[in-house]
N, C-alpha and C positions, 0 to 999 in steps of 0.2 A: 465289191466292197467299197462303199464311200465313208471312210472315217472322214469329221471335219474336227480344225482345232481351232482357239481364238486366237487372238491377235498376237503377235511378238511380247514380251515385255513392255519393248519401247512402241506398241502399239503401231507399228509399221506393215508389219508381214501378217498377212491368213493366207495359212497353212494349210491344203487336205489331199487325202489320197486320193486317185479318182479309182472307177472300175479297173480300169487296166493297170493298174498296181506306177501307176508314173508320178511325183511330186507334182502341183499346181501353185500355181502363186496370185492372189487376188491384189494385182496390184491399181486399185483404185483409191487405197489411202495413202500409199508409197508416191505416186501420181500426184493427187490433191495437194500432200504436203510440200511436191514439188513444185508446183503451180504456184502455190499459198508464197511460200519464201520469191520465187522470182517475181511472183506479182506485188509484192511487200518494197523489193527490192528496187524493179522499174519504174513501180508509183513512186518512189521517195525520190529519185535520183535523175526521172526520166531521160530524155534526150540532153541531157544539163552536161552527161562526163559523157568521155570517150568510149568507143566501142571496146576498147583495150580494157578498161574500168571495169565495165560491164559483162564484159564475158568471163575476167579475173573473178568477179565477187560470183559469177554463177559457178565455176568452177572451185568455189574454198564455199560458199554458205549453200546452196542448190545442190548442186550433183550429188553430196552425202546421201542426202533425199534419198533418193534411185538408188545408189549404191551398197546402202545398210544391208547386212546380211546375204549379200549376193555372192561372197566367197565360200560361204559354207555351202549353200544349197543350190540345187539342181537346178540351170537355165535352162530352157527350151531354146530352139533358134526361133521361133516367134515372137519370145518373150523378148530375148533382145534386138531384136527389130520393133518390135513396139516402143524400146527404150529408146534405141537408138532415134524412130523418128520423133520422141517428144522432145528431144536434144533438138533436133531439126525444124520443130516450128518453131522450137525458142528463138532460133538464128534470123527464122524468117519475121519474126515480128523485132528483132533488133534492129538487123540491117534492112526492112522493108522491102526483102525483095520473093520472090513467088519459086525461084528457080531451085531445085535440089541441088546442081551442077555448080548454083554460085553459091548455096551453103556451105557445101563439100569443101569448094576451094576456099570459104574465109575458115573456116573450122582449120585445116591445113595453115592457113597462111597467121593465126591465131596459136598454132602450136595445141590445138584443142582435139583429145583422140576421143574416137568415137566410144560408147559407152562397152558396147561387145567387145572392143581390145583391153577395156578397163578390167569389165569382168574376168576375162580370162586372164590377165594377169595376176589379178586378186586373189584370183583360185589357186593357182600357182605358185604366190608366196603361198597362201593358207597352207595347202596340202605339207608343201613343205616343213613348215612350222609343225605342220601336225605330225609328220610324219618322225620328226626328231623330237618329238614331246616324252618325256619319263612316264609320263604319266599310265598307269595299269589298264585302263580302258581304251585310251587313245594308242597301246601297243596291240592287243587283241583286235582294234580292227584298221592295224597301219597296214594288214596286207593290201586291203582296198583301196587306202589312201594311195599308195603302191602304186595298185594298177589303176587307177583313175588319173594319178599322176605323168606315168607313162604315156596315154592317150593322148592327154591334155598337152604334152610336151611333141608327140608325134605331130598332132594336128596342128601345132603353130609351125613346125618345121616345114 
């Protein structure tokens, strides 16, 4: 069964189910708009301010990009490797350098965590929130928030 669905509200996320009943995420407008903002960003400011500047303004106007609606729905560990390395060339074309090794350690030494720790934190408040919501729908299916919670909290331990 391939249901497909259109874009988010905020035209960010396409949504479909695939055959094998698993969530997919086409994220090549999530992407684009990530690109579009950093590229906005470096053309205006270019080599002029500090790398400190510059990894700040991609972390408050950029990373939203990539991050919109990633607490609710299902990541793949593909999916955030594919986020994590578009993080990774953004680093590479700041600091001009080719190495993963010296990305790694400016992202570290920048206080800048990788997208996959972002997400699963996200998740993790969300579930939370969700799971102490009043609300009549979000209590019928808090058992799942539950055990999705559970996992999520195992696997970071």
């Amino acid at each position: 069964m391939t249901v497909r669905a259109g874009l988010a509200p905020a035209g960010i996320l396409a949504f479909f189910w695939s055959h094998r009943e698993k969530s997919k995420f086409l994220w090549t407008i999530t992407i684009n708009l990530f690109y579009r903002s950093f590229n906005l960003i470096f053309g205006k400011i270019g080599r002029l301010a500090s790398e400190e500047v510059i990894v700040h303004l991609i972390s408050v106007k950029c990373l939203p990009f990539l991050m919109y609606g990633l607490d609710a729905c299902p990541v793949c560990v593909s999916d955030k490797r594919s986020l994590d390395l578009i993080i990774t060339r953004t680093f590479m074309k700041i600091f001009q350098i080719s190495s993963v090794d010296v990305v790694q350690e400016c992202q570290s030494m920048f206080n800048f965590r990788r997208v996959s720790e972002l997400i699963l934190e996200r998740k993790r408040k969300f579930l939370q929130k969700f799971c102490s919501c009043e609300n009549g729908i979000c209590q019928v299916l808090a058992f799942m928030a539950m055990g999705e919670l559970s996992s999520l909290c195992a696997s970071l331990s």
